[in-house]
C-alpha positions as CSV (number, residue, x, y, z in Angstrom):
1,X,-266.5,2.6,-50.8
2,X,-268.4,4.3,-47.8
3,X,-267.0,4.6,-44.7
4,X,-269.7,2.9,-42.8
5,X,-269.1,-0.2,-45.1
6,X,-265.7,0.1,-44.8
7,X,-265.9,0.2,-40.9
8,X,-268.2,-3.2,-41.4
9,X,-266.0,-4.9,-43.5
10,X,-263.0,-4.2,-41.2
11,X,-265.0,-5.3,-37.8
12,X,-266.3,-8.2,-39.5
13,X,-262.9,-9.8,-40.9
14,X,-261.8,-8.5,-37.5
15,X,-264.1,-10.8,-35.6
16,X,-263.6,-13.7,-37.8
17,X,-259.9,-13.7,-37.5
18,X,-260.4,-13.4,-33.8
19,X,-263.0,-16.5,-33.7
20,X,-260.5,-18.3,-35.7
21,X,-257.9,-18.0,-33.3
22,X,-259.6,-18.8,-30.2
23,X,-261.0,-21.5,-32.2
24,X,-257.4,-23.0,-32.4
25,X,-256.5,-22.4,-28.8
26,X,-259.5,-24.0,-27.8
27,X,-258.5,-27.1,-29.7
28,X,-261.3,-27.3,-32.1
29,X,-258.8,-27.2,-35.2
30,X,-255.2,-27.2,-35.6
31,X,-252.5,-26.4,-38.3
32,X,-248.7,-26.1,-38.4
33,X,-246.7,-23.2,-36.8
34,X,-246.2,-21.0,-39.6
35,X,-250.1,-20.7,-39.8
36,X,-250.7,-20.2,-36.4
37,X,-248.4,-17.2,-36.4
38,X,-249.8,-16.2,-39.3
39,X,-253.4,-15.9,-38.0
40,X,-252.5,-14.5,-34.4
41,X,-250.5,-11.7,-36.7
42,X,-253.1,-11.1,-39.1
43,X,-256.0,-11.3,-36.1
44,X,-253.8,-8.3,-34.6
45,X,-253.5,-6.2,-37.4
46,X,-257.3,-6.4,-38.4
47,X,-258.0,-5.5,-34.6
48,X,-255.6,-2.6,-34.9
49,X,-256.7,-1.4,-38.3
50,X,-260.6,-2.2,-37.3
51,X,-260.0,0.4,-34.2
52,X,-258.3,3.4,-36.7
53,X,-261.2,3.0,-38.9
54,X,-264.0,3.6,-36.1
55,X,-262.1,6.0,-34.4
56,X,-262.1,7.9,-37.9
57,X,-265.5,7.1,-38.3
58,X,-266.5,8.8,-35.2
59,X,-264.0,11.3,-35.7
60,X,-266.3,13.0,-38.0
């Protein structure tokens, strides 16, 4: 895989997982705690793993 489709991928499911979570605190859906702390850890780690991939992107 390229890393400018990598970088896409990781900004992409980056942005969704942030959606969904505003989504919740917003009110529009809801779901038990375990999944709620799921999705807020798994919205941080794409954000965090979506920033190392551009700055190694632009790295280069």
């Amino acid at each position: 895989m390229s890393k400018k489709s990598k970088t896409l991928l990781m900004t992409i499911s980056s942005v969704l997982f942030i959606i969904l979570v505003f989504m919740y605190f917003i009110g529009y859906w809801s779901a038990n705690s375990y999944i709620e702390i799921l999705f807020f850890f798994v919205m941080i780690a794409s954000v965090y793993s979506s920033g190392m991939q551009f700055r190694s992107y632009f790295a280069e």
